[in-house]
C-alpha positions, 0 to 999 in steps of 0.5 A: 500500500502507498501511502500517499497523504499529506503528513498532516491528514495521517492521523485521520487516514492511516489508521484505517489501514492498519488492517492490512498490516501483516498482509501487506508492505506499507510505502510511506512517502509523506514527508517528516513522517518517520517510522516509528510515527507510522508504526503507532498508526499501523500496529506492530505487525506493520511492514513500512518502507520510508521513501521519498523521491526527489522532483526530477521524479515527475519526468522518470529521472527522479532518485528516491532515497528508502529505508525499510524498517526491520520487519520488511521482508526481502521481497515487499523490499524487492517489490516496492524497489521495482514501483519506485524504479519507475520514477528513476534510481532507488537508493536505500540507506540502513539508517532512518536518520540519513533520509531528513538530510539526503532529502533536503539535498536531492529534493531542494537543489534541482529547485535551486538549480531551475531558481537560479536559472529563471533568475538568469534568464530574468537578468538577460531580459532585464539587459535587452538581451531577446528572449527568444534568444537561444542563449546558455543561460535559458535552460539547464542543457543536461537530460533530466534538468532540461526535462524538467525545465521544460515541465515546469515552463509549462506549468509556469510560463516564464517571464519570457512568454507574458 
């Protein structure tokens, strides 16, 4: 099971859920919800796996950052590795501890990137360079910035097309 809600709402949902526990692996990617918090709304007999994905993730470039807790069998492992392989790299760490850091390094720096990209692009304009001009400072070039970049724009047009 995915669970999916926003941290804040998990005390109203997941107990709802404890149910499956026992039968089934719970994927947790709610933000600053460690285990232990989940264990108390799950039960005992709960399987959980903390992951959290990065934003490059919304283009299937993504790496996501897991930890399983110790009842986490070899194959709910396997399987949640498998779902999240969709959306990019997996990388699972031993220690609960390193995913509040890891996360603020992988999920925050392509959002600083894409900030300090738009802010060049601004700047550019500012000076009366075109912006239709094909200029290095338009768009991160690498595959998944590039992608992402594009995503992006798309939801938030530019200063460039308004």
């Amino acid at each position: 099971m995915v669970l999916a809600v926003k941290p804040q709402n998990a005390d109203a949902v997941v107990p709802g859920m404890a149910r499956f526990a026992g039968s089934a692996v719970f994927l947790s990617i709610m933000a600053g919800r460690n285990v232990a918090s989940l264990r108390a709304l799950l039960g005992p007999q709960a399987a959980i796996v903390r992951a959290m994905p990065n934003t490059p993730a919304a283009v299937r470039q993504g790496v996501t950052v897991c930890f399983p807790d110790a009842s986490v069998r070899p194959d709910q492992r396997q399987l949640c590795d498998e779902l999240l392989s969709a959306i990019g790299a997996v990388a699972w760490v031993e220690d609960e501890a390193l995913i509040d850091p890891v996360t603020a390094v992988s999920g925050g720096g392509p959002a600083y990137v894409f900030l300090l990209a738009e802010l060049m692009e601004q700047a550019a304009i500012a000076q009366g360079i075109p912006p239709t001009w094909p200029g290095c400072w338009r768009a991160p070039r690498s595959a998944a910035p590039a992608r992402c970049w594009r995503q992006a724009r798309k939801a938030r047009p530019s200063c460039a097309s308004r």
